[in-house]
C-alpha positions as CSV (number, residue, x, y, z in Angstrom):
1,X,-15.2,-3.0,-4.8
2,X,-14.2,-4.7,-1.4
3,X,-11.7,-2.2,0.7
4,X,-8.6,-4.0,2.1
5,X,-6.6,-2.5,4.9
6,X,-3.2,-0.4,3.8
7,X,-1.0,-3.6,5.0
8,X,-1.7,-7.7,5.3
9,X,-2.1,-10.8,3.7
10,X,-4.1,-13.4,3.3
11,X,-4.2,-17.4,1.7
12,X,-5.3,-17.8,-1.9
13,X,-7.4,-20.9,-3.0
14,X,-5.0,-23.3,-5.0
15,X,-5.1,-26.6,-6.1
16,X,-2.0,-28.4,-5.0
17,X,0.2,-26.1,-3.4
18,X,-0.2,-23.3,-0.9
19,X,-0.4,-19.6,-2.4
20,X,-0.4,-16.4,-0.2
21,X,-0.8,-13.0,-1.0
22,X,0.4,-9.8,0.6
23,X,0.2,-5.9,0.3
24,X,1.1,-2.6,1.9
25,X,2.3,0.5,1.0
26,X,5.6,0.0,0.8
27,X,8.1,-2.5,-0.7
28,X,9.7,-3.7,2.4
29,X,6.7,-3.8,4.7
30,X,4.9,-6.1,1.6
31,X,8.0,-8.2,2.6
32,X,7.4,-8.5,6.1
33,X,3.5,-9.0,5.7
34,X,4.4,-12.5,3.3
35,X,6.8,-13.5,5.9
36,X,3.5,-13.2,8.1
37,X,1.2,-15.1,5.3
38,X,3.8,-18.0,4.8
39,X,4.0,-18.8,8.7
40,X,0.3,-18.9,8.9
41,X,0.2,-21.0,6.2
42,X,1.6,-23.7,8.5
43,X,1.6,-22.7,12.3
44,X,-0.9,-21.6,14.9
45,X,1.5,-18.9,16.6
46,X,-0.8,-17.4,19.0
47,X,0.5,-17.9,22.3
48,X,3.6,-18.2,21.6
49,X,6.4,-15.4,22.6
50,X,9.9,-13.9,21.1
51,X,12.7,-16.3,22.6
52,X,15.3,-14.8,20.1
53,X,16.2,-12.3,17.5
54,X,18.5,-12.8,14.6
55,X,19.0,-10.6,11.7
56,X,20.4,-11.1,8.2
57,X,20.8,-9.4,4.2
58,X,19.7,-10.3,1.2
59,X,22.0,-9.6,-1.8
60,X,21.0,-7.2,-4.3
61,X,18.8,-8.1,-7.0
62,X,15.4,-7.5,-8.9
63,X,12.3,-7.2,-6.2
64,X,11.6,-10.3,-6.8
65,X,14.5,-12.1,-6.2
66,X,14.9,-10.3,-2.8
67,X,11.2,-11.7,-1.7
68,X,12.1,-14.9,-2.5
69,X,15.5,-14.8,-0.4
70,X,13.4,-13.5,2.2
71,X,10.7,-16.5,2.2
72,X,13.3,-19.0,1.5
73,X,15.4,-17.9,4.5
74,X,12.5,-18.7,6.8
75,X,11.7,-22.4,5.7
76,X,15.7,-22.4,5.5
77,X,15.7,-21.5,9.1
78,X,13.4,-23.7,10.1
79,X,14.7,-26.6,8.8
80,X,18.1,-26.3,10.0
81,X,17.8,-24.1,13.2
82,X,14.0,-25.1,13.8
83,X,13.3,-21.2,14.4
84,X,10.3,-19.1,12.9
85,X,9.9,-16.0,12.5
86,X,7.0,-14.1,14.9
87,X,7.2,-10.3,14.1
88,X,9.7,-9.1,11.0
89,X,11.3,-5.7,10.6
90,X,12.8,-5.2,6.3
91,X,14.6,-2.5,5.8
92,X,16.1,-1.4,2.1
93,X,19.9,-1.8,2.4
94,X,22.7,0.7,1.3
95,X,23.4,-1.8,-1.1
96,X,20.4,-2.4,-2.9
97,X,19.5,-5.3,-1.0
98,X,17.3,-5.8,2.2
99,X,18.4,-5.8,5.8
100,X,15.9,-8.1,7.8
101,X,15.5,-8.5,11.5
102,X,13.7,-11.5,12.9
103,X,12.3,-11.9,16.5
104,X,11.7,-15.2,16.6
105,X,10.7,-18.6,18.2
106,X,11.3,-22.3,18.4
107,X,9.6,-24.7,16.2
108,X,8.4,-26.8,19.5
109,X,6.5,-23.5,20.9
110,X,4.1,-23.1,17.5
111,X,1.2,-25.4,16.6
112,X,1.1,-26.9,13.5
113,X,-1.8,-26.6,11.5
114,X,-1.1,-26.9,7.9
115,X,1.2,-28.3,5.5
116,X,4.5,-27.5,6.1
117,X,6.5,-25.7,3.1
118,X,9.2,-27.4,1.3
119,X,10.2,-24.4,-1.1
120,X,9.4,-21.2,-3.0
121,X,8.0,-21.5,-6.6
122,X,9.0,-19.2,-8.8
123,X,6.0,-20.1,-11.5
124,X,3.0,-17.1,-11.4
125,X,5.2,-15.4,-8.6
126,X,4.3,-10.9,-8.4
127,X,5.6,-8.5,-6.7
128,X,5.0,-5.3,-7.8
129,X,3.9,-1.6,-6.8
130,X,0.5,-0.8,-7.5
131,X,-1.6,2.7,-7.3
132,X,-2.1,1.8,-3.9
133,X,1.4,0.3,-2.9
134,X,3.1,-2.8,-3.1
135,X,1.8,-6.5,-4.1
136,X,3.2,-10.1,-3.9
137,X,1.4,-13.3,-4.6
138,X,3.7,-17.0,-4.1
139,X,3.0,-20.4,-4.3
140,X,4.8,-22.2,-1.8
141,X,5.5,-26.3,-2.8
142,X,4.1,-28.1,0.0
C-alpha cells in the first residue's frame, strides 16, 4: 500500500468534470488542502505573491455543507472580485461553523492552465474522518 503524506491533495481522473481529493489530519486543515486542489485545478500560481487578505464564516451545518461553502466561496470570489485564494488558514468557529482566512491574489497575476470551475457538485461528494484523519473528494462542473 502506497504511503501518502499526513496533509495534501491531488486531481482524480474523471470523465467530464474535474474531481479533487484532499486529506489531513484534521477537519479544517482537509478544508484548506481542497481550497489548494481546486485552485490548481485551474491556475498556475507559482510566482505569484499575497496582494491581500480577507477573511470570512461559514454558517453552521453538517461537514459537508461547510466544505462546499468553503469551495463555492472561492469560485464566488473569483467571479465577482477576480481574487484567489494562495495560502488558507480554517479554523472551527464558536458556532459550529468555520472561520476562514484567505491571503490572496488577483486573477491577472495567476496563469491559467485548466478549465475554469463553474460550480460545486454535490453528486459522489465525501468528506469524512478516517483512521488516519480527515477525507474529501468533489467534482467541480467545469
Amino acid at each position: 500500500m502506497e504511503r501518502r503524506p499526513a496533509r495534501g491533495h491531488r486531481n482524480i481522473p474523471h470523465t467530464a468534470d474535474v474531481r479533487i481529493e484532499a486529506w489531513a489530519p484534521d477537519r479544517e486543515g482537509c478544508v484548506a488542502e481542497a481550497v489548494t486542489a481546486l485552485v490548481d485545478t485551474f491556475v498556475d500560481t507559482t510566482g505569484a505573491a499575497a496582494d491581500g487578505e480577507t477573511g470570512f464564516r461559514v454558517p453552521p451545518g453538517a461537514d459537508a455543507d461547510l466544505l462546499v461553502g468553503v469551495l463555492d466561496e472561492v469560485i464566488f470570489r473569483m467571479e465577482t472580485a477576480g481574487e484567489l485564494p494562495l495560502e488558507t488558514e480554517v479554523r472551527a468557529a464558536d458556532d459550529g461553523g468555520l472561520a476562514v482566512r484567505w491571503r490572496t491574489t488577483g486573477t491577472d497575476a495567476v496563469e491559467l492552465v485548466g478549465a475554469v470551475p463553474k460550480a460545486v457538485s454535490l453528486h459522489e461528494l465525501c468528506f469524512a474522518a478516517e483512521s488516519a484523519g480527515w477525507r474529501c473528494a468533489v467534482t467541480l462542473d467545469v
